[in-house]
C-alpha positions in Angstrom: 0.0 0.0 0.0 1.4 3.2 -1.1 2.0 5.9 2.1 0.9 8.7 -0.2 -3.1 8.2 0.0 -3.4 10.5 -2.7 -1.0 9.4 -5.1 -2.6 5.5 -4.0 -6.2 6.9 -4.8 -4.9 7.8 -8.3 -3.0 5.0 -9.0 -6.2 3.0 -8.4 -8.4 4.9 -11.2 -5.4 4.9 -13.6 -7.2 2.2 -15.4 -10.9 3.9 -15.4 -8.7 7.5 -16.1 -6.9 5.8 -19.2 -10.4 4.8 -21.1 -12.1 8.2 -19.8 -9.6 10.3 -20.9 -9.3 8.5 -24.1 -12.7 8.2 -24.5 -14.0 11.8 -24.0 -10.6 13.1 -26.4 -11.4 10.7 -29.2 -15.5 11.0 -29.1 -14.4 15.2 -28.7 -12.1 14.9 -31.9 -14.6 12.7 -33.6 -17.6 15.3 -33.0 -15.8 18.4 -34.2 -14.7 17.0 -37.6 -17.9 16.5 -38.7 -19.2 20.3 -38.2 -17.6 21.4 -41.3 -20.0 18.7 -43.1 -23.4 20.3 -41.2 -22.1 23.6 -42.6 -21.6 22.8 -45.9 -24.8 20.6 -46.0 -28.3 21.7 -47.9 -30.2 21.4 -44.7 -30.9 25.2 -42.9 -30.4 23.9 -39.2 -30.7 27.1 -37.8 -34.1 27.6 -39.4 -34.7 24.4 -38.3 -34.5 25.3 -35.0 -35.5 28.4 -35.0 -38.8 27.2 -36.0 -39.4 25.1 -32.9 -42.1 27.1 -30.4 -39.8 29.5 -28.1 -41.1 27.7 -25.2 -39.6 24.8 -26.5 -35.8 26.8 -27.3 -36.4 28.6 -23.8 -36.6 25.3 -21.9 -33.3 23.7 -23.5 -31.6 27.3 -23.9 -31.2 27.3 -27.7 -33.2 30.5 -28.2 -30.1 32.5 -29.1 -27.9 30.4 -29.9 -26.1 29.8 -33.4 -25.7 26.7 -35.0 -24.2 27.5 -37.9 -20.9 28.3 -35.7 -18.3 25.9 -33.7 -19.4 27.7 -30.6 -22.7 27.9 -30.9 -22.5 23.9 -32.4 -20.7 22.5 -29.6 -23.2 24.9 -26.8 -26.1 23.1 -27.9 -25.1 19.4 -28.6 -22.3 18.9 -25.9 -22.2 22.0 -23.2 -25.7 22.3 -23.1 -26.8 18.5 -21.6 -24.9 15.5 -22.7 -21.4 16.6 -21.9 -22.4 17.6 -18.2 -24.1 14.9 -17.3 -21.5 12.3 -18.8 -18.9 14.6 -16.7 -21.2 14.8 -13.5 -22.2 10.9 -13.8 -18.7 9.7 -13.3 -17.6 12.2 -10.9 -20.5 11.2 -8.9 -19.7 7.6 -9.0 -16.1 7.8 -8.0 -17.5 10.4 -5.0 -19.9 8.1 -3.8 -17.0 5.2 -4.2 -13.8 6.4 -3.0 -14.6 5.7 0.7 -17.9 3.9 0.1 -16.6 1.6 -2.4 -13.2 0.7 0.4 -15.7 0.5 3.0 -17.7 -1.9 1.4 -14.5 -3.9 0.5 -13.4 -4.0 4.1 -10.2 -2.1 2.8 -10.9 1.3 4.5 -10.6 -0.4 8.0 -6.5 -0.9 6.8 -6.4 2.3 5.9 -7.7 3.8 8.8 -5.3 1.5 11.0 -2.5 3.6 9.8 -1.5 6.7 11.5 -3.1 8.7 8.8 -5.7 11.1 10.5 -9.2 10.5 9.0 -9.4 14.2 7.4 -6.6 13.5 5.7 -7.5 10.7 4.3 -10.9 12.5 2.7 -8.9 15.2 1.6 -6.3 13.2 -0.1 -9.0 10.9 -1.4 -11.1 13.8 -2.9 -7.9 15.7 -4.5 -7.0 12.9 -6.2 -11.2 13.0 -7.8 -10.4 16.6 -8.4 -7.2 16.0 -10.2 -9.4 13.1 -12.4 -11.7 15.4 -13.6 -9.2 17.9 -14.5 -7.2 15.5 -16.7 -10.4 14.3 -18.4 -11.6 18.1 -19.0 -8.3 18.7 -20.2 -8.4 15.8 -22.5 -11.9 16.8 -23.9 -11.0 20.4 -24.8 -7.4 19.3 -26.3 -10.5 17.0 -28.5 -11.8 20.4 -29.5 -8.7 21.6 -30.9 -7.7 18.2 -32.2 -10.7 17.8 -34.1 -10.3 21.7 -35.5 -7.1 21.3 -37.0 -8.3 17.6 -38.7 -11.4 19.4 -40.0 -9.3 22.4 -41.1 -11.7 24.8 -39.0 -10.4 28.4 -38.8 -10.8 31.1 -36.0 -10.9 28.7 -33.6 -10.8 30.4 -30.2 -8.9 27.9 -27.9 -8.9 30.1 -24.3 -12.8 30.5 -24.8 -13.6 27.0 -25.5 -11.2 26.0 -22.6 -13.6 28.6 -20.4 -16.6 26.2 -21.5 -14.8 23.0 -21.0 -13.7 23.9 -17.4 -17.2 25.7 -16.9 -18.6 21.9 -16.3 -15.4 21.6 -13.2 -17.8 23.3 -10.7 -21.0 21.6 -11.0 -19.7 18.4 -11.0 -17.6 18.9 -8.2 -20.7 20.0 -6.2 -22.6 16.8 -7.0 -19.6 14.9 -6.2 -18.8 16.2 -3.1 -22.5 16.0 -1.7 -21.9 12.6 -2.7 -18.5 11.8 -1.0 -20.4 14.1 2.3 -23.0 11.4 2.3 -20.3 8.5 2.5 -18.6 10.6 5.2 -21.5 11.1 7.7 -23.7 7.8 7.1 -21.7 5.9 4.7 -23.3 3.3 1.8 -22.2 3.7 -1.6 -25.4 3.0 -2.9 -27.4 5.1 -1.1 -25.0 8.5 -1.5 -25.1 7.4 -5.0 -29.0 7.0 -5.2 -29.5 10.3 -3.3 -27.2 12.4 -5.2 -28.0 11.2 -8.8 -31.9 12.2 -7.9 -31.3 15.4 -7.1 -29.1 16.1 -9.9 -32.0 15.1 -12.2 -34.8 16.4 -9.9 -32.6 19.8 -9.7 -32.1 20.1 -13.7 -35.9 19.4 -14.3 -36.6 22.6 -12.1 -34.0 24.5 -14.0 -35.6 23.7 -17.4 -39.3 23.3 -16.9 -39.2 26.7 -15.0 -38.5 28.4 -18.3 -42.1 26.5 -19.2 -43.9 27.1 -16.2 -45.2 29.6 -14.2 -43.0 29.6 -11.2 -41.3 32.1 -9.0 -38.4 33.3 -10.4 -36.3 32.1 -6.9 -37.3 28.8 -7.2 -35.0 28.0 -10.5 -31.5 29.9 -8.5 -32.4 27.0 -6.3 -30.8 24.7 -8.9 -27.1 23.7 -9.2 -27.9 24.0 -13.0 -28.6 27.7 -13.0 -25.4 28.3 -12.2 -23.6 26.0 -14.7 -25.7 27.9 -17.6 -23.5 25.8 -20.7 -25.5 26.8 -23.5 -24.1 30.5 -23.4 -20.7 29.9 -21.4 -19.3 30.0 -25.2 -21.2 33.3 -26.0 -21.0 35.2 -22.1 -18.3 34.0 -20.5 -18.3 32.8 -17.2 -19.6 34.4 -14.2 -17.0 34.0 -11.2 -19.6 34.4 -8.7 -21.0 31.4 -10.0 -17.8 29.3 -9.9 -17.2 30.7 -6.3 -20.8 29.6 -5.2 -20.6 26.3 -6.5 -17.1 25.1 -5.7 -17.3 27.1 -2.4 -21.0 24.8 -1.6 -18.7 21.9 -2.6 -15.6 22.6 -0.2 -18.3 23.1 2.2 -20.2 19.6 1.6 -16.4 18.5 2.2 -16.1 19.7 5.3 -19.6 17.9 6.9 -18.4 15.4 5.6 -15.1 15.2 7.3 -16.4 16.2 10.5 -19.5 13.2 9.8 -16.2 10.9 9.1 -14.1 11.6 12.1 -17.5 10.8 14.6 -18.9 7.8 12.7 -18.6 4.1 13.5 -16.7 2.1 11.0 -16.0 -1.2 12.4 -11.9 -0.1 13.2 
């Protein structure tokens, strides 16, 4: 066992990293090149979708966005759902795993034998999650640029699209640290898993169908997903106070969850 439980957390998902970061940078590459092809083609796709009922663009956030650009392409078929969730979905998992997953095993009890304090051992353990999705971010916007250079796409703005890459860092951090907060203070993979996953769909549903319904505007800054906002990172930029709120609400689900740690029961 490595003394480093950091650098021991990482080697563990080397593995899962490999085929993620392959994954994302090769689907990434694969999705770019074929733009040019949508632009050249016969089909009007931004009449297309400008003809859908502006309820409809309002509750997916397409209403103003352009598809017959890279930026406004990639907003509304990756940034806008698929490339969160996929992002979020495994970031969740390995939160809900890294001491769930060991405690299930029988594994953490070793661990925490060692002199390693307990709050080290969650910090280390989430760093290392932090430096995953990093590298896997990093290996889908180095798919972007890939992809433009294959497809020979000019005026290709690589410090904006890296903006709308790393926008999706903060939400799924704050679904992944509620997660590893759960396995802190009452432990079960499964059920910080269960619980987390819910409310990340339950959440986005109150973000979108409030552009539909007739709610209180307060209710939808209730959601994690207001603050993401993908579909016009690319076009507005990024609003720090966002980014502060969401990773500060993740440091914070971090911190119950250490405290939940160092209290609770775990068979040592």
């Amino acid at each position: 066992m490595l003394n480093n439980v950091y650098l021991k957390t990482l080697r563990d998902m080397r593995r899962s990293m490999f085929w993620w970061v392959a994954g994302m940078f090769v689907f990434t590459l694969w999705f770019v090149t074929i733009f040019p092809s949508i632009q050249e083609s016969n089909v009007d796709f931004q009449a297309y979708i400008d003809s859908f009922p502006e309820s409809f663009r309002a509750m997916f956030g397409i209403d103003q966005v352009d598809f017959t650009t890279l930026e406004g392409y990639l907003s509304m078929e990756l940034f806008s759902m698929f490339y969160p969730v996929l992002v979020l979905a495994f970031a969740v998992s390995y939160g809900a795993g890294l001491l769930g997953g060991e405690e299930e095993s029988g594994t953490l009890e070793l661990l925490l034998a060692t002199p390693t304090p307990r709050w080290h051992v969650m910090l280390s353990k989430f760093a290392a999650l932090v430096t995953f999705t990093v590298i896997v971010l990093l290996a889908t916007w180095l798919g972007i640029l890939a992809g433009a250079v294959v497809a020979d796409i000019e005026d290709v703005d690589a410090a904006n699209l890296f903006v709308g890459v790393f926008n999706m860092a903060p939400l799924a951090l704050f679904f992944a640290a509620l997660a590893y907060m759960l396995t802190g203070v009452i432990g079960g993979r499964g059920t910080a898993l269960g619980v987390t996953l819910a409310l990340a769909a339950a959440t986005y549903l109150m973000s979108t169908l409030s552009q539909l319904a007739t709610l209180p505007g307060w209710m939808e800054t209730l959601s994690p997903w207001y603050y993401y906002d993908g579909v016009n990172v690319l076009r507005d930029g990024v609003d720090p106070l966002n980014v502060v709120l969401l990773l500060g609400l993740a440091a914070l689900f971090v911190v119950i969850g250490i405290l939940g740690f160092e209290r609770r029961d775990v068979g040592v």
